[in-house]
N, C-alpha and C positions, 0 to 999 in steps of 0.2 A: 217376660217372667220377672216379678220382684223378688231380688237377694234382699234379705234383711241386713239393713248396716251395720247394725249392734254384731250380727255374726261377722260380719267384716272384720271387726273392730278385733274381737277377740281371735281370731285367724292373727293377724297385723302384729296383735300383741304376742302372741305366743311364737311365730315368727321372728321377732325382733329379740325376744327372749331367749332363743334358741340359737340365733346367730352372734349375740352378748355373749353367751356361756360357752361358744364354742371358740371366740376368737379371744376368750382370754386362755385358752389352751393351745393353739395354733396360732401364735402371732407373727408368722411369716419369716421370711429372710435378716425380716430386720431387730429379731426376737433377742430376746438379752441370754438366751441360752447360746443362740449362735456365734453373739460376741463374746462367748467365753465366759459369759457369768452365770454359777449355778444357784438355782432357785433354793433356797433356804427349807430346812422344813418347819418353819414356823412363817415364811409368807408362803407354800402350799397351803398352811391350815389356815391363814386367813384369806389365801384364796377361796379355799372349801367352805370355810363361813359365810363369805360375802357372796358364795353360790345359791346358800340357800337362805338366806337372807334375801337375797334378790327373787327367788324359787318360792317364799314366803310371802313377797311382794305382790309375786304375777298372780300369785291364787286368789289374794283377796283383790287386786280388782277384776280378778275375773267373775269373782262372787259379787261385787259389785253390778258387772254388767248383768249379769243372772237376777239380782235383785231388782233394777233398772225394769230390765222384759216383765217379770211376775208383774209388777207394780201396773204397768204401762196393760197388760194382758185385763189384772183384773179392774182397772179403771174403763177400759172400752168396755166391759162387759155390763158393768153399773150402767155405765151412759146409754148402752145400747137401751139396756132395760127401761132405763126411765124417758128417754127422747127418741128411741127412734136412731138410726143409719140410714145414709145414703144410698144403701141398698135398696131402701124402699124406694125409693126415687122414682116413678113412672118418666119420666121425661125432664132432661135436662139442657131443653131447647127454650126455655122461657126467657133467656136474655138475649139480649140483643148486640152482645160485647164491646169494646170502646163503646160506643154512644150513650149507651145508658151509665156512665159512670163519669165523674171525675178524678184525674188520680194525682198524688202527689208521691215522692219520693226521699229514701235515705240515699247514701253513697252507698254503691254496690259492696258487700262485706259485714255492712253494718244492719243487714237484717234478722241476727243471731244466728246461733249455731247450728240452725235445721234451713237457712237461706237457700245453700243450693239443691235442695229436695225438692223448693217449690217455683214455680211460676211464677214472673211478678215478686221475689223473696223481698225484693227492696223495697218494695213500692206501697201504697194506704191509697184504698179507694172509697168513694164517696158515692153513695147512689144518688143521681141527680130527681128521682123520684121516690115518695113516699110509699114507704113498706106496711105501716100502721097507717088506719087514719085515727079520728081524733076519739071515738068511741071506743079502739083495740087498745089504744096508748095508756086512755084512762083505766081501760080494765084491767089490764096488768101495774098499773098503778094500787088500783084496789085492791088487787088479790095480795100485793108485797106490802102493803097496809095490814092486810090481817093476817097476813104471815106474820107480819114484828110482833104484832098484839100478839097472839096467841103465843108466842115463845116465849117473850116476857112473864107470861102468866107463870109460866112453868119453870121455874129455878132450877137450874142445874147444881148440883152437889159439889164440895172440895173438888170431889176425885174427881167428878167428868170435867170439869174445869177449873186451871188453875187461878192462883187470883190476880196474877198479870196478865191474864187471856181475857178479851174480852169477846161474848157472843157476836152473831152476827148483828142480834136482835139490838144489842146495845150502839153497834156503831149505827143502827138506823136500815141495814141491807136485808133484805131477803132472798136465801136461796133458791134455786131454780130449783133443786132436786126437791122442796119442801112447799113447794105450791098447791094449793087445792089438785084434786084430782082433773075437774073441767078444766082449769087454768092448764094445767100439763097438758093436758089433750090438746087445746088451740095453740099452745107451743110446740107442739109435735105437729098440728097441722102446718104450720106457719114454716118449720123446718125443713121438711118435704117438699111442699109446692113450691117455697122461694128461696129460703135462708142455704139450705146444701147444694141446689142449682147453679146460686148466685158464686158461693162457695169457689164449686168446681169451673165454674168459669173463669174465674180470675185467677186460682193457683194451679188446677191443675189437679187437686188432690182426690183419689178415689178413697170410698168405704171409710166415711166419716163419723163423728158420732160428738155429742156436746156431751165432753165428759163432765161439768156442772156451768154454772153460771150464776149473777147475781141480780136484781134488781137494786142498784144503788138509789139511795134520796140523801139530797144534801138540805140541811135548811141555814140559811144566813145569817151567821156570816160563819162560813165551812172553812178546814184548812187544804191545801193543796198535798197530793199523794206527792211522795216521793219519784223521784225516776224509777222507772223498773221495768223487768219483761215476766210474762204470765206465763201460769205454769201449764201451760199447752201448745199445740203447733198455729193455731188462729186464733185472734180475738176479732169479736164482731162487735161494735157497739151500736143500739138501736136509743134514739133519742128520744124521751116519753116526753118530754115538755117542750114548751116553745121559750126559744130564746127571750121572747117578750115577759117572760114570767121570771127572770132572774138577770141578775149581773154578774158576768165574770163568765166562770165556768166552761167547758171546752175540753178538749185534750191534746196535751204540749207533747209531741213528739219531736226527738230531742237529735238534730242533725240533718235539721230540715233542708231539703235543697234550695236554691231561689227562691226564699221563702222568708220571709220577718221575722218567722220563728214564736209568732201569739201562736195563743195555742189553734186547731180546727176547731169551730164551733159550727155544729149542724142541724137543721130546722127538723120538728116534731114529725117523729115518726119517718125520718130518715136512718140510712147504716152508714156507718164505717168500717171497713172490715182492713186488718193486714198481719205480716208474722208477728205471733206472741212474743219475737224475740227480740222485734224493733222496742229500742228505749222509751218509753212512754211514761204521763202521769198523767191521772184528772187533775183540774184548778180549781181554785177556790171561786165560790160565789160570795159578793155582797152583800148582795141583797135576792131576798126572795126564794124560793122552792124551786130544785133542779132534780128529776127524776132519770135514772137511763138504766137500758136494760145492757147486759156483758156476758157473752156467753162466752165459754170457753171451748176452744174445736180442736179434736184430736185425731187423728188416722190411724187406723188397725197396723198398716205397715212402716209408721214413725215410730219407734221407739222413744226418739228422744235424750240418747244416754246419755251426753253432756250439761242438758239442762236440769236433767232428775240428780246428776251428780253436784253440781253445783249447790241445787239444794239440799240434800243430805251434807256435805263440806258445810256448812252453815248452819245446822243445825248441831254437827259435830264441834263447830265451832263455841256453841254457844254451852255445850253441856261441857267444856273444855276438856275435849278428846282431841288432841292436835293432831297424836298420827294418825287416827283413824280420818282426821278431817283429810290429810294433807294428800292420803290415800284417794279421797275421792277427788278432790282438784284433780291430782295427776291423771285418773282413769278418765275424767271429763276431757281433759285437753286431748288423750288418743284421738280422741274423734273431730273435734274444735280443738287446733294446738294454737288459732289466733283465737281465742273469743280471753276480753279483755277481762270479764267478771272471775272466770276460772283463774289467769296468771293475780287478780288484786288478792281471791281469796289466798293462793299462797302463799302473797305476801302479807297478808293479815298476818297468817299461823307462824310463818318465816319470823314478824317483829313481833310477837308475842314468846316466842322461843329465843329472843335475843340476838339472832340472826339478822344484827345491820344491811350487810353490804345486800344478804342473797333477797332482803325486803326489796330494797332500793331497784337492784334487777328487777324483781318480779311488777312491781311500779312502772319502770322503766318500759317494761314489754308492753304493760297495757295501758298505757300514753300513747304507744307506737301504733299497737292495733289499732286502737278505738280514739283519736286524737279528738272524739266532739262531744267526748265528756271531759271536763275537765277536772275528775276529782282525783285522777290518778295523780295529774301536774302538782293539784295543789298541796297533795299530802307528800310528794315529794321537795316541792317547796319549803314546806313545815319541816321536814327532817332535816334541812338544808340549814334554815334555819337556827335547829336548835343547837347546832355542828359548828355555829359561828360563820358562817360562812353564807354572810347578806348578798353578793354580788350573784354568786352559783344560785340562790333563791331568787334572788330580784329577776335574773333572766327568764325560770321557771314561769314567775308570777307575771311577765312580760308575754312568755308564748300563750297562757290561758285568756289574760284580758284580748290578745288579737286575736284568739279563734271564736271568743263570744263578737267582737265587733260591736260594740255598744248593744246590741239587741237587747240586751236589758234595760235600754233607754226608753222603749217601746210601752205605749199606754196600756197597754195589757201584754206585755213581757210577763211568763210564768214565775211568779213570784219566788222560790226557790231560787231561779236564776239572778234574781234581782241580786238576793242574797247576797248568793256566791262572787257574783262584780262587786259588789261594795266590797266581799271582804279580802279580795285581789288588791283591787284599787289602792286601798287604805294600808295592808299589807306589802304591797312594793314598794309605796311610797314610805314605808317605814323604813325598806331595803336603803333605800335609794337615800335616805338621810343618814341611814349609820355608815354609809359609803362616805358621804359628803364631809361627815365628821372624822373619821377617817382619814381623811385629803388633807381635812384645816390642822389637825393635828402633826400628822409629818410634815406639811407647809411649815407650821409655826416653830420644828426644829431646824429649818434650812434661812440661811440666810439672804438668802434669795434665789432664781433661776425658777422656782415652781410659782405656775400660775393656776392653780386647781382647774386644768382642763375637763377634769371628771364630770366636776362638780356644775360647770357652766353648762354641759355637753346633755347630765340626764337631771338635775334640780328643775331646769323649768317644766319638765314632766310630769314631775312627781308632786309639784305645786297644783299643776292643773288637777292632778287625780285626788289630792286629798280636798282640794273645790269641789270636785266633782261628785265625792262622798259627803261630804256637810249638807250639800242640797237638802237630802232627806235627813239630814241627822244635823241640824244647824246648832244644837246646842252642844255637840261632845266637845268636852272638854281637853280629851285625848289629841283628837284630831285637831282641833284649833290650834293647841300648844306644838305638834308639828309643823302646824304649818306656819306659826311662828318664826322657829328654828330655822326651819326648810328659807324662808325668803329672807331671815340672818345673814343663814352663809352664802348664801346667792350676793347679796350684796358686800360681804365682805369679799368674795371671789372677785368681783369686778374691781374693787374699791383697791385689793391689792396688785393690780395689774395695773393701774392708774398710778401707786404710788411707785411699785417695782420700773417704770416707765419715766416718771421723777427723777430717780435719784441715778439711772443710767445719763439720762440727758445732765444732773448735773459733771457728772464723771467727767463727761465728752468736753462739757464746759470748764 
């Protein structure tokens, strides 16, 4: 029999709440009332406040979780309506398990905050045969064609949309839930005989339903999505074009095992399917027209409460409600207290309230969790930083560049990533000179016995890394004039170990 989590969750919470408010009234043998100190009546009344303040607390994430269910309730019931459940399913004998798949993997953990709900939670599988052939591909090509057309036609108003929003019709996508009627139907067949089978074979999940989905088209030259995970418990990607029709393009999941870490690219009319919670982005193409279809898979009995909070924190974020945001981080982590996104947004809210150090923790947590993103390192690098304090950064920006491992060297390295190595590289190496200058300056107050060990020890590094950035960037003028500097004092380090070496041998003599 399935308990629902989200009830768990709010049990746990109200539990923990209850054993809070009771043990600051019974604090045992070792209580300050025992050693003879009487409680004041002005700390009982901020005991009494910080009761219900706390009592304040529990309510609205409980309304939280309540808001979470409703949301999750009436999204299945859309989806059912418009695609079809697993319940329809006559027979879910049509795969043939391992064999018909290839699979690849994250590190167990890293498959978001619904991982251990499912089978395979780490894992992205590849069907080694075609789902579409080349006639289904095109059609759902044509129908997300005259979905765009037709939306276009029809301008949305101020108020339905705002002027930073843009349709889907504008970025080039069309909706699943917005396809021709015929079109929904052979997506409703396709669902049923293969897509919910295939499904339940590799996770595990019963009473499914595709709560929407998109047909994307890129034309070239497209930019690359950011990292992210989708807002459902499965994403299934179906490839409408053939790799021979574009350059580039694929999908970068982000903490690849034994893996080079380009992104997956898979032949026409092939799936990938795995948790919406693994880190993923599509890539850019070149050149040429890239079509693929994305649906999004949800289960009646996932709620999901951590991933729905997160997004709500975010968007609380954005309308700048901090507590109300900071409220939902904290009710996300009840459930997921590792998931790395929940501890960055409180540190977002935490360094926008001016709250250094509890930013810096919250950074620090989800570096810890999530160690193969490196955006937590790097923005605690930057605060490190701005703190004066180049060596405590240089180190940060030394652990990011070794957990990429050059993989951004790779001819089809996910651009993004590339990115972010350059701005490591050129960043530490920046470290690593105001360290060096540093060195030559308390050197130049001593009259001798210092040989700029520092400097000999991490300069030749930090020369290769700022080489190593020019490649693509050979005219900055930034980087040149370090690395200038940088093989300066590299040679003055040597040059006065050569003279400090001089003028002892004359002594002797």
């Amino acid at each position: 029999m399935f308990c629902n989590p989200s009830f768990i969750t709010r049990c746990l919470l109200l539990v923990s709440s209850v054993k809070a408010f009771s043990s600051s009234f019974h604090s045992g043998p070792n209580s300050r009332a025992k050693k003879g100190h009487m409680m004041t009546a002005s700390s009982c009344s901020r005991k009494f406040f910080h009761h219900h303040e706390d009592e304040e607390h529990l309510t609205i994430q409980t309304c939280r979780i309540d808001k979470a269910i409703l949301q999750h309730q009436l999204e299945y019931e859309a989806g059912k309506k418009n695609f079809g459940c697993s319940s329809d399913v006559e027979t879910f004998d049509c795969w043939c398990g391992n064999e018909d798949f290839l699979d690849h993997q994250v590190k167990v953990g890293n498959g978001g905050p619904s991982e251990k709900e499912l089978k395979n939670g780490n894992k992205i599988f590849e069907t080694k045969n075609r789902l579409l052939d080349d006639s289904e591909c095109d059609f759902f090509i044509q129908m997300a064609q005259k979905t765009i057309q037709d939306e276009r036609q029809v301008p949305l108003s101020d108020e339905q949309k705002p002027d930073w929003q843009r349709t889907n019709s504008e970025l080039g996508e069309a909706r699943l839930s917005k396809l021709p009627p015929h079109a929904l139907q052979k997506l409703r067949t396709l669902l049923k005989e293969k897509l919910f089978p295939m499904l339940y074979d590799r996770f595990g999940i019963e009473e499914m339903t595709v709560y929407d989905g998109l047909i994307l088209g890129s034309i070239a030259p497209s930019r690359s999505q950011p990292v992210h995970r989708d807002a459902s418990l499965l994403t299934l990607n179906i490839a409408l074009s053939s790799p021979d029709e574009y350059d580039g393009g694929g999908t970068y999941i982000e903490g690849l095992e034994n893996h080079s870490g380009e992104p997956l690219l898979i032949s026409k009319g092939k799936a990938l399917c795995h948790s919406s919670g693994i880190m993923h982005a599509g890539t850019c193409i070149s050149r040429g027209e890239r079509w693929v279809m994305v649906l999004f898979v949800i289960s009646k009995n996932q709620v999901e409460v951590a991933r729905r909070c997160h997004a709500e924190g975010l968007n609380h974020v954005d309308a700048k409600r901090f507590k109300e945001a900071r409220c939902s981080f904290e009710t996300g982590l009840l459930e997921a207290k590792n998931d790395h996104l929940l501890h960055m947004g409180l540190g977002q809210v935490a360094s926008i309230q001016g709250l250094e150090q509890e930013a810096l923790d919250c950074l620090f947590k989800a570096a810890k969790y999530y160690p193969e993103s490196q955006k937590a390192s790097m923005t605690i690098a930057k605060i490190l930083e701005s703190k004066k304090k180049p060596r405590a950064a240089l180190r940060r920006y030394d652990l990011v560049l070794s957990n990429i491992k050059n993989r951004d060297l790779a001819d089809r390295a996910w651009m993004p990533l590339k990115a972010l190595a350059w701005e490591a590289r050129v960043s530490a190496a920046k470290c690593a000179l105001l360290c060096a200058e540093y060195e030559a300056q308390k050197y130049s107050k001593l009259s001798r016995g210092h040989n700029r060990s520092w400097t000999k020890l991490h300069l030749p590094q930090a020369i290769d890394r700022m080489k190593q950035a020019l490649i693509p960037a050979p005219n900055n003028d930034y980087i040149q004039s370090m690395l200038f500097r940088a093989e300066e004092l590299l040679r003055e380090s040597h040059f006065d170990v050569h003279l400090e070496t001089n003028n002892v041998n004359q002594e002797i003599i």
